[in-house]
HTML snippet that shows the backbone in 3Dmol.js (N, CA, C, O; Angstrom):
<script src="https://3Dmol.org/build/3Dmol-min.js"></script>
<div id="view" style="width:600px;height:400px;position:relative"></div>
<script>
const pdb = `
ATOM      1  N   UNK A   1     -15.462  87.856  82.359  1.00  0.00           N
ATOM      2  CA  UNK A   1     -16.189  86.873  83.120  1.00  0.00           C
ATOM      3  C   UNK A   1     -15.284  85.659  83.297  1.00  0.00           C
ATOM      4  O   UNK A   1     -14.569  85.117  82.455  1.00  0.00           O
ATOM      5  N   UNK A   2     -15.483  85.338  84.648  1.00  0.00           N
ATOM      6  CA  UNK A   2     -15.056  83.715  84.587  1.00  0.00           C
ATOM      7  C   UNK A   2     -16.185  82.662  84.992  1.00  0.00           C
ATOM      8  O   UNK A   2     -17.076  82.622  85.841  1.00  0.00           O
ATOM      9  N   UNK A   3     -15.573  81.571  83.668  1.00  0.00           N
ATOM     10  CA  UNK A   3     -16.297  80.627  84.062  1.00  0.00           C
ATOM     11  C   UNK A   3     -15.768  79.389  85.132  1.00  0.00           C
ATOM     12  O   UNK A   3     -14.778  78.676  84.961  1.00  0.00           O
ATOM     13  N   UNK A   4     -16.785  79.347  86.356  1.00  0.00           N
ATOM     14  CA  UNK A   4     -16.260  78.122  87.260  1.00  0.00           C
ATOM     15  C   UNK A   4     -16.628  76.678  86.794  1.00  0.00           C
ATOM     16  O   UNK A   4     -17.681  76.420  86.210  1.00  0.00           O
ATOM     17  N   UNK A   5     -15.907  75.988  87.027  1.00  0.00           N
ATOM     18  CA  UNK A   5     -16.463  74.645  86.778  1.00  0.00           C
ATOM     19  C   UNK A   5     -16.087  73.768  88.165  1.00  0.00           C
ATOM     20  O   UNK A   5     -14.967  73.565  88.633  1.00  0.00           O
ATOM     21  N   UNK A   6     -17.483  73.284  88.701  1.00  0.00           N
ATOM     22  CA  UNK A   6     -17.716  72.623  89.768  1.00  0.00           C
ATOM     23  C   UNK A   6     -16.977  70.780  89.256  1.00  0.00           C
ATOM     24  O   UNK A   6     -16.519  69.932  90.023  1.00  0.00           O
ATOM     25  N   UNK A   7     -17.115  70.715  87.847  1.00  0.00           N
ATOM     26  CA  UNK A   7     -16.761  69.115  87.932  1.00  0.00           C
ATOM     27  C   UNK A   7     -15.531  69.090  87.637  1.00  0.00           C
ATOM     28  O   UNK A   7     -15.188  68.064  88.225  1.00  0.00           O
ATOM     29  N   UNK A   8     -14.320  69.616  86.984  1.00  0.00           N
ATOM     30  CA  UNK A   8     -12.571  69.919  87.269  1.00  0.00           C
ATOM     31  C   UNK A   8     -12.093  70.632  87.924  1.00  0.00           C
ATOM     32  O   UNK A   8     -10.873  70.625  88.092  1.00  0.00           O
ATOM     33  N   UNK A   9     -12.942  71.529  88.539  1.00  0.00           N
ATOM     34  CA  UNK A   9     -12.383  72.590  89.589  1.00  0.00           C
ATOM     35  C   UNK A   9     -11.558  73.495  89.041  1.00  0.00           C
ATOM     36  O   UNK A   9     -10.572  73.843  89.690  1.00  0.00           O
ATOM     37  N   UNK A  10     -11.890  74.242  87.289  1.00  0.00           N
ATOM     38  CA  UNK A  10     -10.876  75.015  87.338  1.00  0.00           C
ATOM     39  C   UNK A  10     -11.625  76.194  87.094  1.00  0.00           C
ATOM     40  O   UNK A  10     -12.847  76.139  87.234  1.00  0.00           O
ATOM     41  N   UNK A  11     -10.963  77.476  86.678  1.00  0.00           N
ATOM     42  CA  UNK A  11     -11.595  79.016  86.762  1.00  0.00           C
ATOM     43  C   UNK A  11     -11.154  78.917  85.104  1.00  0.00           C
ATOM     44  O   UNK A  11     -10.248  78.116  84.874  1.00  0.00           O
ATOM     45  N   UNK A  12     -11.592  79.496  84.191  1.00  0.00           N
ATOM     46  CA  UNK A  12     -11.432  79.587  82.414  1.00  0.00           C
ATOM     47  C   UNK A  12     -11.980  81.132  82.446  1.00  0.00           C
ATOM     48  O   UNK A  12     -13.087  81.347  82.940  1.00  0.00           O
ATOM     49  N   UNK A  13     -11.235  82.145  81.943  1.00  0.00           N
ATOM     50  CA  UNK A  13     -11.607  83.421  81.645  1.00  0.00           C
ATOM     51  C   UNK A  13     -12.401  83.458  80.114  1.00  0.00           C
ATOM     52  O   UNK A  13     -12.034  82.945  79.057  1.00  0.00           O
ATOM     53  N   UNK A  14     -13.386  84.104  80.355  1.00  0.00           N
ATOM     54  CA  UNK A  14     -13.987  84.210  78.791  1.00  0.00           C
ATOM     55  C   UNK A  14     -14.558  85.974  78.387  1.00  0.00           C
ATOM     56  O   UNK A  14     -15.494  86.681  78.760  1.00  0.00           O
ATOM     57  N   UNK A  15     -13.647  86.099  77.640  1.00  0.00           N
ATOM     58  CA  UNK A  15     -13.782  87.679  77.466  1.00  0.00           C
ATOM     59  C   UNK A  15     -14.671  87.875  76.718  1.00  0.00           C
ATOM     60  O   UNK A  15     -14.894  87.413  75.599  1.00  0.00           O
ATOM     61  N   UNK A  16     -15.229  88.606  77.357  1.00  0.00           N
ATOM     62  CA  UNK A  16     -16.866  89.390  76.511  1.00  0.00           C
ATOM     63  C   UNK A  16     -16.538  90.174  75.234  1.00  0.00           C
ATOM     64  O   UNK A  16     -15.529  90.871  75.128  1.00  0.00           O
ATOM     65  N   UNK A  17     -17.382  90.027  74.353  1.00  0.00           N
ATOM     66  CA  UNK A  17     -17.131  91.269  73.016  1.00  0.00           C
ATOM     67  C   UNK A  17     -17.575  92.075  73.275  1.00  0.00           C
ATOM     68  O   UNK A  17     -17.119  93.212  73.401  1.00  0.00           O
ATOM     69  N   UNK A  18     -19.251  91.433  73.520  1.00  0.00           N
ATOM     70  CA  UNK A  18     -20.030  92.594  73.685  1.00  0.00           C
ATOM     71  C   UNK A  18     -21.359  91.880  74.742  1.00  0.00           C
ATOM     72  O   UNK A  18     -21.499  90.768  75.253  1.00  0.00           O
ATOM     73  N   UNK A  19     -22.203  93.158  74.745  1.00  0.00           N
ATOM     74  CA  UNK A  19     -23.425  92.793  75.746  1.00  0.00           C
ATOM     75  C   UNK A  19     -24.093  91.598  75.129  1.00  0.00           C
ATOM     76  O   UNK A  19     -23.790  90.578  75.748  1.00  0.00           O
ATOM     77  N   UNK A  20     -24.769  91.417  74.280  1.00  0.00           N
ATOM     78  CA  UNK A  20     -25.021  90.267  72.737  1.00  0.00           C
ATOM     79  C   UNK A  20     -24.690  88.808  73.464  1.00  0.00           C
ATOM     80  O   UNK A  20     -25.395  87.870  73.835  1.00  0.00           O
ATOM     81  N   UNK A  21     -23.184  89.106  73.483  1.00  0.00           N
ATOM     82  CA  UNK A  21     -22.377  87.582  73.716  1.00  0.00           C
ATOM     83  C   UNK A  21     -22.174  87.739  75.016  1.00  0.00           C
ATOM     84  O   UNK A  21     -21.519  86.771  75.401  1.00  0.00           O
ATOM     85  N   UNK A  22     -22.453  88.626  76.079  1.00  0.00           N
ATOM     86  CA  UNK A  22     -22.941  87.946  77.463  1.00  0.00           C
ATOM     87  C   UNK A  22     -24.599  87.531  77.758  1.00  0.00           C
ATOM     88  O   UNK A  22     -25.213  86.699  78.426  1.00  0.00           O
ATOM     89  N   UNK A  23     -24.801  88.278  77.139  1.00  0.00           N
ATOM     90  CA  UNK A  23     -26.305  87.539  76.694  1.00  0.00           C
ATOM     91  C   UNK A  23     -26.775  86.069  76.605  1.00  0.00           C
ATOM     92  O   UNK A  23     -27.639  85.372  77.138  1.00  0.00           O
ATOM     93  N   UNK A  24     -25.877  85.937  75.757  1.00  0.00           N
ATOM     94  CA  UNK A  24     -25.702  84.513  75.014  1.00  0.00           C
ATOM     95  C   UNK A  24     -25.394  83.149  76.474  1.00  0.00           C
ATOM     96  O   UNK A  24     -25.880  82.088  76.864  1.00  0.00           O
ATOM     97  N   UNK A  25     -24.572  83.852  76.730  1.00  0.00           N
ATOM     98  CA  UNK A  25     -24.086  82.799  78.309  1.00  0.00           C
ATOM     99  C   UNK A  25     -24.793  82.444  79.442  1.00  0.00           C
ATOM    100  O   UNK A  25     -24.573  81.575  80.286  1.00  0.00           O
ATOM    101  N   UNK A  26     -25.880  83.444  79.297  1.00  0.00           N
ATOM    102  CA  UNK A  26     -26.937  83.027  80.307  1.00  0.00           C
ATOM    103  C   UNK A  26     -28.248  82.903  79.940  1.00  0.00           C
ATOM    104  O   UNK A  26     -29.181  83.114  80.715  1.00  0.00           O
ATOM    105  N   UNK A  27     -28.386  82.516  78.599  1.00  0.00           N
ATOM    106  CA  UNK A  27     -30.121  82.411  77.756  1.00  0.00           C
ATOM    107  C   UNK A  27     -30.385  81.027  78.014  1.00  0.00           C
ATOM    108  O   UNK A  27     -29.711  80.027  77.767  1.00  0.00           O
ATOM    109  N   UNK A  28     -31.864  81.217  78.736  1.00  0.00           N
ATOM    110  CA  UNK A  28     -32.335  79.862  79.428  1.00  0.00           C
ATOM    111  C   UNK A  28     -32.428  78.757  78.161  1.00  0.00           C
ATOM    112  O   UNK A  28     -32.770  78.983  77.000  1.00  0.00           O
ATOM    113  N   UNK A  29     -31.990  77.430  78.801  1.00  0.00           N
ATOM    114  CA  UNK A  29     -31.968  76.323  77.782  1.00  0.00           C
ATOM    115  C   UNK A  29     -30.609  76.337  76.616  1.00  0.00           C
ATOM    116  O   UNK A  29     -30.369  75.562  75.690  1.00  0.00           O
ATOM    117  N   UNK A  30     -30.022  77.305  77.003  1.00  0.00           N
ATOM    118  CA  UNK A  30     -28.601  77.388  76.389  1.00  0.00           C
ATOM    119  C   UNK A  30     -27.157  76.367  76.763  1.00  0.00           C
ATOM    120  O   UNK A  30     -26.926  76.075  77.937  1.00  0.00           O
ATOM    121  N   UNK A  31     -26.436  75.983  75.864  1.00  0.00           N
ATOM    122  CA  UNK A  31     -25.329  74.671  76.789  1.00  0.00           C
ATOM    123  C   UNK A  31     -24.068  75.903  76.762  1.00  0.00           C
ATOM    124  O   UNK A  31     -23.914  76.908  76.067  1.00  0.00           O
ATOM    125  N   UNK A  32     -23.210  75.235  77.960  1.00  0.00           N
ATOM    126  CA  UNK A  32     -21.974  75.950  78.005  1.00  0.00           C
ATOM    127  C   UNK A  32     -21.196  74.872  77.730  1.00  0.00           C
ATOM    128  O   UNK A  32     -21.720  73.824  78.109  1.00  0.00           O
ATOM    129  N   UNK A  33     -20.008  74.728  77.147  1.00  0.00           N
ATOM    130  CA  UNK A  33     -18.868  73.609  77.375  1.00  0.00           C
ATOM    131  C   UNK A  33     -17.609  74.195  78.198  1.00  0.00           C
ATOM    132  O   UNK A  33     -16.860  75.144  77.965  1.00  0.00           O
ATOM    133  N   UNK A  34     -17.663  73.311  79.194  1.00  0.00           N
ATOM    134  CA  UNK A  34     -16.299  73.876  80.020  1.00  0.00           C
ATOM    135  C   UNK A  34     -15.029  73.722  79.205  1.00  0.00           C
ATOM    136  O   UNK A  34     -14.839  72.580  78.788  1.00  0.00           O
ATOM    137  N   UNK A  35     -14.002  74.754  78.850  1.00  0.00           N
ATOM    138  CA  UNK A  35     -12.975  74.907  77.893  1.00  0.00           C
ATOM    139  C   UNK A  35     -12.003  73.573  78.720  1.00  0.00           C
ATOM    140  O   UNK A  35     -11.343  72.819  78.005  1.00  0.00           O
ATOM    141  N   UNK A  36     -12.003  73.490  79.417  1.00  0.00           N
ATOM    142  CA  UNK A  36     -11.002  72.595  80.433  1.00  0.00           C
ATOM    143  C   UNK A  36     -11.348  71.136  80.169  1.00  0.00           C
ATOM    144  O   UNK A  36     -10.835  70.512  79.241  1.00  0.00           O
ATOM    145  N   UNK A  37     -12.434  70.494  81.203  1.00  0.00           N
ATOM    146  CA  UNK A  37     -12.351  69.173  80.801  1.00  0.00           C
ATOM    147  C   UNK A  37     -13.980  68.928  79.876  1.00  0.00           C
ATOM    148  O   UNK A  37     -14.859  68.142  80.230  1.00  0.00           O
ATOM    149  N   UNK A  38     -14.022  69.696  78.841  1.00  0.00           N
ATOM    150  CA  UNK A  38     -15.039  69.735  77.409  1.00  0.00           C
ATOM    151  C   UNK A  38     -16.496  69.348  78.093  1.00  0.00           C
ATOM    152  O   UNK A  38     -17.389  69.623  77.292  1.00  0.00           O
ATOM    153  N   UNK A  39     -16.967  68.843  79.218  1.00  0.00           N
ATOM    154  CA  UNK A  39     -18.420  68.880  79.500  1.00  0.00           C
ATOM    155  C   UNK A  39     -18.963  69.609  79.424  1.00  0.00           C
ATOM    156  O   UNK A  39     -18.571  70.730  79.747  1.00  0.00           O
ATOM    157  N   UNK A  40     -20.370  69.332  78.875  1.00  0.00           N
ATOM    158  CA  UNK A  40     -21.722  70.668  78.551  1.00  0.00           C
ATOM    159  C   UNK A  40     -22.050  70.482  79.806  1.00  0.00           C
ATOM    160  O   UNK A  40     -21.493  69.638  80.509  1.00  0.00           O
ATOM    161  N   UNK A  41     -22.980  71.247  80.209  1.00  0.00           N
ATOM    162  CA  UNK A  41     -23.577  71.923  81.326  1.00  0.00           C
ATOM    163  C   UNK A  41     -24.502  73.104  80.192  1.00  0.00           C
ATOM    164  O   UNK A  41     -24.149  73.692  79.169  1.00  0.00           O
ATOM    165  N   UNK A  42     -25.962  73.072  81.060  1.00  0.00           N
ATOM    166  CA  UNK A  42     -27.265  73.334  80.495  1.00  0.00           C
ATOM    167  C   UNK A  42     -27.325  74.632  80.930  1.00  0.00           C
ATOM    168  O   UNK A  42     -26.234  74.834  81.462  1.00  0.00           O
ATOM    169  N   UNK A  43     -28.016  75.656  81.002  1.00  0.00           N
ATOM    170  CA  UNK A  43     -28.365  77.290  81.951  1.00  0.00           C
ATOM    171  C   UNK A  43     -29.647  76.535  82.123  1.00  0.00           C
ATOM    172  O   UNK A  43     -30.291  75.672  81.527  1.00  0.00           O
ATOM    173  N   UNK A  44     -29.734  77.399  83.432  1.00  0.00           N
ATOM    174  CA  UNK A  44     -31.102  76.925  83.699  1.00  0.00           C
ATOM    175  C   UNK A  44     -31.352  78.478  84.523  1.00  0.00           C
ATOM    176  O   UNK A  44     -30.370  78.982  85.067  1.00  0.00           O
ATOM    177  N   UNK A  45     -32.539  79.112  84.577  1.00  0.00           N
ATOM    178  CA  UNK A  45     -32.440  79.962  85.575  1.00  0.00           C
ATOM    179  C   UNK A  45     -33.685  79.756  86.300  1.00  0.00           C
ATOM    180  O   UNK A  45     -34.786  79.434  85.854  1.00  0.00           O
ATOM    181  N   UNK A  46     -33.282  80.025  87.627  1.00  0.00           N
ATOM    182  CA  UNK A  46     -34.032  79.942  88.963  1.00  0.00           C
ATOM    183  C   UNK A  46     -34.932  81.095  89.053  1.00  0.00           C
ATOM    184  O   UNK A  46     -34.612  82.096  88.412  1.00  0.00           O
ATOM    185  N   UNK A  47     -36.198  81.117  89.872  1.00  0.00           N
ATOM    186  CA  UNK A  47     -36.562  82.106  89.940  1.00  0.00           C
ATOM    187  C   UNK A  47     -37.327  81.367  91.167  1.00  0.00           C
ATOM    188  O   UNK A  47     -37.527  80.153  91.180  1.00  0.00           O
ATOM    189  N   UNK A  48     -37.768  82.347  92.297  1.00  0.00           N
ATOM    190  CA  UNK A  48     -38.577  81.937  93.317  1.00  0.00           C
ATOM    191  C   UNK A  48     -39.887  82.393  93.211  1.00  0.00           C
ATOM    192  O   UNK A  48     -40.119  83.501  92.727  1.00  0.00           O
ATOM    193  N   UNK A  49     -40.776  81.651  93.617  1.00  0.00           N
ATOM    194  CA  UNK A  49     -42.107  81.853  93.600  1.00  0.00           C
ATOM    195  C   UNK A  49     -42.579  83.044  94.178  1.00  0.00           C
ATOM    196  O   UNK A  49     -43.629  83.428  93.663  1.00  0.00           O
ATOM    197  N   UNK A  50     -42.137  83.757  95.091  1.00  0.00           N
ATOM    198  CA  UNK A  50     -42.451  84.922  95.743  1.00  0.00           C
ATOM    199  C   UNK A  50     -40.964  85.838  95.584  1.00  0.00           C
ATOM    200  O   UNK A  50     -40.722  86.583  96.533  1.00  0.00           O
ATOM    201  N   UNK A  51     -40.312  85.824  94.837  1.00  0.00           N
ATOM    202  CA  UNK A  51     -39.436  87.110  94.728  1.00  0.00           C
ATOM    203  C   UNK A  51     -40.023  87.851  93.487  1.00  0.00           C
ATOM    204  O   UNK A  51     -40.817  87.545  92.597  1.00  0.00           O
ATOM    205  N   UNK A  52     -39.297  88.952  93.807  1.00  0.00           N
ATOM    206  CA  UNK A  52     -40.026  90.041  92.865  1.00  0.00           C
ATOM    207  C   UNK A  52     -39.004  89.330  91.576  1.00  0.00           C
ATOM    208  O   UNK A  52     -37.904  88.780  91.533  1.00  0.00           O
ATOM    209  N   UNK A  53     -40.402  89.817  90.301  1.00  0.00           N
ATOM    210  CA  UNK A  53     -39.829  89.704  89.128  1.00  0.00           C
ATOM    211  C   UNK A  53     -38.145  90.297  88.553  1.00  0.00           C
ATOM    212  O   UNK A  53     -37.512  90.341  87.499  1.00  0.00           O
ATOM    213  N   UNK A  54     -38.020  90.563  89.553  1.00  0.00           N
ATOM    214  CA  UNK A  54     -36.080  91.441  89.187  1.00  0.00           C
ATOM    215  C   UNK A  54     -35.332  90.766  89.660  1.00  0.00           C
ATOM    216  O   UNK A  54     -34.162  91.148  89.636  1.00  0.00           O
ATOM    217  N   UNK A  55     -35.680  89.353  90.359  1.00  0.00           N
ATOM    218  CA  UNK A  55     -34.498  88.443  91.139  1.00  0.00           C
ATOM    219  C   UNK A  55     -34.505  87.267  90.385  1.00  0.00           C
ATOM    220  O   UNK A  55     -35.422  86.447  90.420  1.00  0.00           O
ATOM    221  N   UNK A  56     -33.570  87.179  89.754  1.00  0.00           N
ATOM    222  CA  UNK A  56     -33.342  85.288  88.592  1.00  0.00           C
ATOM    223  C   UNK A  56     -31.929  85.047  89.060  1.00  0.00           C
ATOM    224  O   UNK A  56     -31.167  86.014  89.091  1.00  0.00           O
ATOM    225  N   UNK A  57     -31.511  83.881  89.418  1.00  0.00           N
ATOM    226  CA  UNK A  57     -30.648  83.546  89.541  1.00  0.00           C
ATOM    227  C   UNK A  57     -29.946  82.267  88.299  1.00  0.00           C
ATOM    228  O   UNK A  57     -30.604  81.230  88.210  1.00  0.00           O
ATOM    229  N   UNK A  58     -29.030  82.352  87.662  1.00  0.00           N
ATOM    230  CA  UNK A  58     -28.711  81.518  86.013  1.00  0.00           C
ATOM    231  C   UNK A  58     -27.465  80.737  86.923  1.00  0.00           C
ATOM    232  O   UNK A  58     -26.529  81.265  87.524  1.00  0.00           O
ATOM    233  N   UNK A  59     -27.775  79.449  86.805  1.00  0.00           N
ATOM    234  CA  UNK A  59     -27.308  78.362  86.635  1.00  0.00           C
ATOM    235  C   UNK A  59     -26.877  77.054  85.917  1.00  0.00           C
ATOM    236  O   UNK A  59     -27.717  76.341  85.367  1.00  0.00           O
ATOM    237  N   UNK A  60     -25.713  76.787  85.930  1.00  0.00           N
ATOM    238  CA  UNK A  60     -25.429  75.632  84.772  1.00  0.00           C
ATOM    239  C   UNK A  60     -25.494  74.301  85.690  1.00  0.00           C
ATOM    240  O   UNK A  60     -25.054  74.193  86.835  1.00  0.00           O
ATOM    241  N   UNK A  61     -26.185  73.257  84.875  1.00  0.00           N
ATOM    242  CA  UNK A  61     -26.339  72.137  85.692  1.00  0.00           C
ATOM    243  C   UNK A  61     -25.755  70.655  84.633  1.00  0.00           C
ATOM    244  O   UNK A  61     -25.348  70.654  83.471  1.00  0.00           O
ATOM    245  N   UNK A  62     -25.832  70.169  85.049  1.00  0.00           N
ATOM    246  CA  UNK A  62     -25.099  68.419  84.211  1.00  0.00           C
ATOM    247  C   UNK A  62     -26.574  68.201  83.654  1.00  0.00           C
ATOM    248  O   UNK A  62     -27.572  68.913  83.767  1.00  0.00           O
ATOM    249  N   UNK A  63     -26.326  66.639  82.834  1.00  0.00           N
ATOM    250  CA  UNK A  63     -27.178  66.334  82.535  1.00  0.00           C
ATOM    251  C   UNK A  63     -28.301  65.323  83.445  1.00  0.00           C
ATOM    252  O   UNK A  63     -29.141  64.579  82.938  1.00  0.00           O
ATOM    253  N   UNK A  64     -28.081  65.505  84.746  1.00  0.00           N
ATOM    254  CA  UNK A  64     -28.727  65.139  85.761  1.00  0.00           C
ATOM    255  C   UNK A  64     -29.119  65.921  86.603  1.00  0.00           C
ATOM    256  O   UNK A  64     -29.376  65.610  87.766  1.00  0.00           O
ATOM    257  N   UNK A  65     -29.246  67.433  85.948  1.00  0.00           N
ATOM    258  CA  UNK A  65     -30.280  68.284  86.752  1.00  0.00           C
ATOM    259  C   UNK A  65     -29.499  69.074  87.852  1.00  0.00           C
ATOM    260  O   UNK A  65     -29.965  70.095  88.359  1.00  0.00           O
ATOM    261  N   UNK A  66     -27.614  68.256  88.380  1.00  0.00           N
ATOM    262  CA  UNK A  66     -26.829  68.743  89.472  1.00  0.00           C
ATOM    263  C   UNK A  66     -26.340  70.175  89.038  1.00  0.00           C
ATOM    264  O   UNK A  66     -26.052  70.346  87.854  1.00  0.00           O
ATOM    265  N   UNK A  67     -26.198  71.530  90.208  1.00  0.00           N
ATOM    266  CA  UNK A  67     -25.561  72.532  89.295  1.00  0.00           C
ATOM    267  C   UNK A  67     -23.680  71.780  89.412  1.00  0.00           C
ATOM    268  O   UNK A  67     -23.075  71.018  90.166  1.00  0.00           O
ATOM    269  N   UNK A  68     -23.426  72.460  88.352  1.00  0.00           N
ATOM    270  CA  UNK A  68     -21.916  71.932  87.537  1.00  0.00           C
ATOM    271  C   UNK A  68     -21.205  73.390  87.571  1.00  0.00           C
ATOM    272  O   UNK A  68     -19.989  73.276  87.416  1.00  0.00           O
ATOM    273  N   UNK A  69     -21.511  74.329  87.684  1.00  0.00           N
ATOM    274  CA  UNK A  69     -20.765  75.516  87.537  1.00  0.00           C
ATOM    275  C   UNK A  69     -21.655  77.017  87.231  1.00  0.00           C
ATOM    276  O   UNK A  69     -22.870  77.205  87.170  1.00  0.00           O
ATOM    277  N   UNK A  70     -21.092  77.480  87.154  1.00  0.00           N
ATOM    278  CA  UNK A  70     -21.324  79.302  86.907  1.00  0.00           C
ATOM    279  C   UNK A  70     -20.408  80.386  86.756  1.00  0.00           C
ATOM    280  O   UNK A  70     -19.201  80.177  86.639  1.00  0.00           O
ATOM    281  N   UNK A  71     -20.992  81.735  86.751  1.00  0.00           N
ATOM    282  CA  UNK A  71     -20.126  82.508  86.162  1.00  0.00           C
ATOM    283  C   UNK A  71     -19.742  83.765  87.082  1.00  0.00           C
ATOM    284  O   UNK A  71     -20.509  84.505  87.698  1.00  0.00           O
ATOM    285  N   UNK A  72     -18.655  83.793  87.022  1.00  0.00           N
ATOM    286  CA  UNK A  72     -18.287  85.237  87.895  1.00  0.00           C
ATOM    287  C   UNK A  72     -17.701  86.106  87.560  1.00  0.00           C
ATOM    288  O   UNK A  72     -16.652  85.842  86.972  1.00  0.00           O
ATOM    289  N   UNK A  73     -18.050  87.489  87.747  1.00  0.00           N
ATOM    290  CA  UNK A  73     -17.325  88.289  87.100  1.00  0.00           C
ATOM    291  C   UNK A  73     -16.076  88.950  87.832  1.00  0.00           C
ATOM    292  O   UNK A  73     -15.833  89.322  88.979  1.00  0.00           O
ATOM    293  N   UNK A  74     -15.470  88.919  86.741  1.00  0.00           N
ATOM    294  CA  UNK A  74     -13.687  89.427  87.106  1.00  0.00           C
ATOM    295  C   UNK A  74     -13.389  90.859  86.701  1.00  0.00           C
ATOM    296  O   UNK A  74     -14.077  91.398  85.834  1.00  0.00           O
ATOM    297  N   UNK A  75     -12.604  91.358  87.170  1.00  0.00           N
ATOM    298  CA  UNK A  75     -12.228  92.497  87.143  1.00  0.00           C
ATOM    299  C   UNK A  75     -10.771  92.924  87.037  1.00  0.00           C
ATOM    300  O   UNK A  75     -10.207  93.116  88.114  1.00  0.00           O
ATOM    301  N   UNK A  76      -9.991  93.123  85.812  1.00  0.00           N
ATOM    302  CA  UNK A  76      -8.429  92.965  86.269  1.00  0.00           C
ATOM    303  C   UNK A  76      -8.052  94.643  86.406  1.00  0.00           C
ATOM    304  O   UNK A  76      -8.417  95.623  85.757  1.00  0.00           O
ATOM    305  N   UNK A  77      -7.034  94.446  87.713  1.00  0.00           N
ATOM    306  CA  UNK A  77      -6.648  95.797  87.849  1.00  0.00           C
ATOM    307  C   UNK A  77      -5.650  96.600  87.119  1.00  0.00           C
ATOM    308  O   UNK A  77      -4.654  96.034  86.668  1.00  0.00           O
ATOM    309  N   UNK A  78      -5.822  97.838  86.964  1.00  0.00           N
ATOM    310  CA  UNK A  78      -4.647  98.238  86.006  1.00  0.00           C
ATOM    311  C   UNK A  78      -3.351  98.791  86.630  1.00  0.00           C
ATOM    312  O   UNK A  78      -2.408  99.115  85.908  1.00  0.00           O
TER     313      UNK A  78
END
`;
const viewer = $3Dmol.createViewer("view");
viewer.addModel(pdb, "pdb");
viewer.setStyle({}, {cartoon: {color: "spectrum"}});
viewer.zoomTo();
viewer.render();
</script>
């Protein structure tokens, strides 16, 4: 996985162990600290009032509610 960060603009790879500890990265009310310039950022996950229960979208936001970053997954080729 990489983590983006919207407030230094950089990409930080964070290698999974296991399912557990990707778990962990997106459990609502959970903080992330960007490895780069050390700000927390909160998860928050979205959900819409009329999407089906299988659509959440997990977001990290500042402590003013702005999203600050998220996570994408990477794939390195062999």
């Amino acid at each position: 996985m990489v983590y983006v960060c919207n407030m230094c603009k950089t990409l930080t790879n964070i290698p999974i162990k296991s399912q557990e500890h990707a778990l962990t990265l997106c459990k609502e009310d959970s903080s992330m600290t960007c490895p780069s310039c050390k700000k927390t950022s909160k998860v928050v996950i979205k959900r819409a009032r009329n999407d089906a229960p299988t659509h959440t979208e997990v977001t990290y936001v500042d402590d003013k509610g702005k999203e600050c970053g998220f996570m994408a997954i990477h794939e390195e080729k062999q």
